[in-house]
N, C-alpha and C positions, 0 to 999 in steps of 0.2 A: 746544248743537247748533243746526245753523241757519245760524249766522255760515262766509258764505264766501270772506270777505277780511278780513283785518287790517290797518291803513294806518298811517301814518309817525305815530311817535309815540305810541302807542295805550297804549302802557303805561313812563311812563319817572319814573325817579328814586322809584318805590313803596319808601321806607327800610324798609317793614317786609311789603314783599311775600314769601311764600315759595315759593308754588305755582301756576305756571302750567299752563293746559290746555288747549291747542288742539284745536279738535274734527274731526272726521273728515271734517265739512264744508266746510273750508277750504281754497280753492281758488289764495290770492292772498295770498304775505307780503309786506309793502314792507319797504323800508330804516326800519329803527330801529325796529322797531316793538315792539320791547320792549327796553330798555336800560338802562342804569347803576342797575337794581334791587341794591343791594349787597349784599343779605342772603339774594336768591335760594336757596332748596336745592335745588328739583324743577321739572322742565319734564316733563310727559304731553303726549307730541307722538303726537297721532293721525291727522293727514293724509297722506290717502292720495297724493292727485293734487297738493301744492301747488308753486305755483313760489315761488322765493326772489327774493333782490337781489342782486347781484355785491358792493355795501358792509355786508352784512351785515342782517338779520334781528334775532340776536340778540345786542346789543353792547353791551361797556365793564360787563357785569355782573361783579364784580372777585370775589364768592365762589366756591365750591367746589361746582357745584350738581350734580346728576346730573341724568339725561333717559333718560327711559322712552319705548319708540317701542311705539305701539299695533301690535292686528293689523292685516293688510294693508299697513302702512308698508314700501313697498320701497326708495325714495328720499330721501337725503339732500339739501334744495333748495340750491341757489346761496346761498355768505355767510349757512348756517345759522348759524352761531355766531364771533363777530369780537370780537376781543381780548376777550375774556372770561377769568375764573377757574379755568375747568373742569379738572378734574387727569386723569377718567381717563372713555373712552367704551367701549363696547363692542360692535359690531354683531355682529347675530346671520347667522345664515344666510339669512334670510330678506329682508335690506338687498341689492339686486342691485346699485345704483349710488351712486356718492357724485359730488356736482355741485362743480362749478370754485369755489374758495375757499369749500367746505362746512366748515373750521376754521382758517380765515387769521388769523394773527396772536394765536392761543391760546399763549404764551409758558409758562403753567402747566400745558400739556396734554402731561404725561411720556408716556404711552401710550394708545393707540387698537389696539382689535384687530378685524379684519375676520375675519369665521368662515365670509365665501361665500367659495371661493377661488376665481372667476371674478364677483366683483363689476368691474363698471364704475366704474373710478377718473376722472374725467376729467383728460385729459396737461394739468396746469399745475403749479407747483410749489409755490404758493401754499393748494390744494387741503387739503393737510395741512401742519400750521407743522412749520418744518425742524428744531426741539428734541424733535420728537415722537416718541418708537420705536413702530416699528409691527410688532403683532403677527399671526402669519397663517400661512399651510400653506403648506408647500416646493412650487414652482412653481406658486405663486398670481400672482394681479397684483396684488396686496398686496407681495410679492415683487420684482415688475419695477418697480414705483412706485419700491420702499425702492430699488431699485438704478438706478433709472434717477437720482433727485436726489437721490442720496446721504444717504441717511436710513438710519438704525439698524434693521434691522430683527432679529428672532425668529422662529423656527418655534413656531407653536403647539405643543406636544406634544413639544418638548427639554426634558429634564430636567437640569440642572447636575450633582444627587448623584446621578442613576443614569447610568450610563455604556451601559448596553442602551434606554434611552428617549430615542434621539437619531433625527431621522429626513431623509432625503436623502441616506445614506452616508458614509462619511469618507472623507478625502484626505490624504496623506501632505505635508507641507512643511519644511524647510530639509535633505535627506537628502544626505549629500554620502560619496562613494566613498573609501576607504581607501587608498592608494596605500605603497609603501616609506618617504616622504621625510613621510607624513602621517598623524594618524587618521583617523577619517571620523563616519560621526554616521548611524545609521537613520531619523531624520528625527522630527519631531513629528506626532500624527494628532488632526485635526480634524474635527468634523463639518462637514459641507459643508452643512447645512440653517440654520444661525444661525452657525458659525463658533467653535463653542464648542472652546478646546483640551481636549481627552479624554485622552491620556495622552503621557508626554515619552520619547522616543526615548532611543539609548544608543548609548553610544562605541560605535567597532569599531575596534579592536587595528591600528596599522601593520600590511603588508605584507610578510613578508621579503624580501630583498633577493636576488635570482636574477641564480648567478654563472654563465657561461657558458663552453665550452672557445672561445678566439677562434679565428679562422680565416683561415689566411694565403694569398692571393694574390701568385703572380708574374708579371709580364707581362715580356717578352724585350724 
């Protein structure tokens, strides 16, 4: 505690570092300032107010590390974490903003779930790596993020094997009308919160064929 900047380089290539801890005092990340630690496991990130780098903060660390954000931590800073190892994050409710390439070029970062569903994403695309599925509540901006740069996204709280724990409704798709000359198809239903198919429609029986008495006109 104390320390309220961290500057370029400050912790790099530690082979047998495990546990970092930034304190709640810290006001001021630069570029690199912690990086290519390979053995990384834990980051306790407790700043409250701190700014980042746009080239990243935490880089080229190639393990699997997890990061615990203290209390008060509302903010994710600028190139928190850049090409690093990290496989899976998890903000709470309590993260309101996530800053411009806060996990650029995370290539191992399968899932990230945001649990404010009006957290501040900042519009870049860079922001979250585009391998990453992102989890989150149906009409969140976790949501418009995943749909505005086409990213994978989940509804927190769909369930695969139950069919009653799906949420934002279902929608009907491929349903096509029966006609004499055709079958037809009640269509597949989907849930419209993650997109998960829920159950598969069913033929509908041709048409019969309606014969009619014809009707004859004469004109003089």
């Amino acid at each position: 505690e104390g320390v309220t900047s961290i500057g370029k380089n400050t912790i790099v290539a530690c082979s047998e570092l495990k546990t970092v801890t930034i304190p709640s005092t810290v006001t001021s990340l630069s570029y690199d300032c912690i990086s290519n630690c390979d053995k990384l496991e834990t980051i306790n990130y407790n700043a409250k107010n701190a700014s980042g780098h746009i080239y990243g903060v935490i880089v080229g660390c190639d393990s699997n590390f997890s990061v615990h954000f203290g209390d008060g931590v509302t903010s994710i800073p600028e190139g928190f974490i850049n090409r690093s190892g990290i496989v899976k994050i998890d903000l709470s409710s309590l993260i309101t903003k996530i800053n411009r390439n806060a996990f650029v070029g995370c290539k191992s970062l399968s899932a990230i779930t945001i649990k404010n569903p009006k957290c501040t994403i900042i519009n870049n695309s860079n922001t979250i790596c585009s391998n990453t599925v992102i989890y989150g509540y149906y009409n969140s901006t976790a949501q418009a993020y995943a749909q505005k740069y086409n990213r994978s996204f989940c509804v927190i709280g769909c369930n695969e094997e139950d069919l009653t724990n799906h949420l934002g409704g279902t929608e009907i798709k491929g349903a096509v009308e029966a006609t004499c000359s055709r079958e037809g198809y009640t269509g597949d239903t989907y849930c419209k919160g993650c997109g998960e198919k829920l159950l598969s429609g069913e033929t509908i029986p041709k048409k019969e064929h309606k014969y009619e008495n014809p009707v004859f006109t004469w004109s003089k």
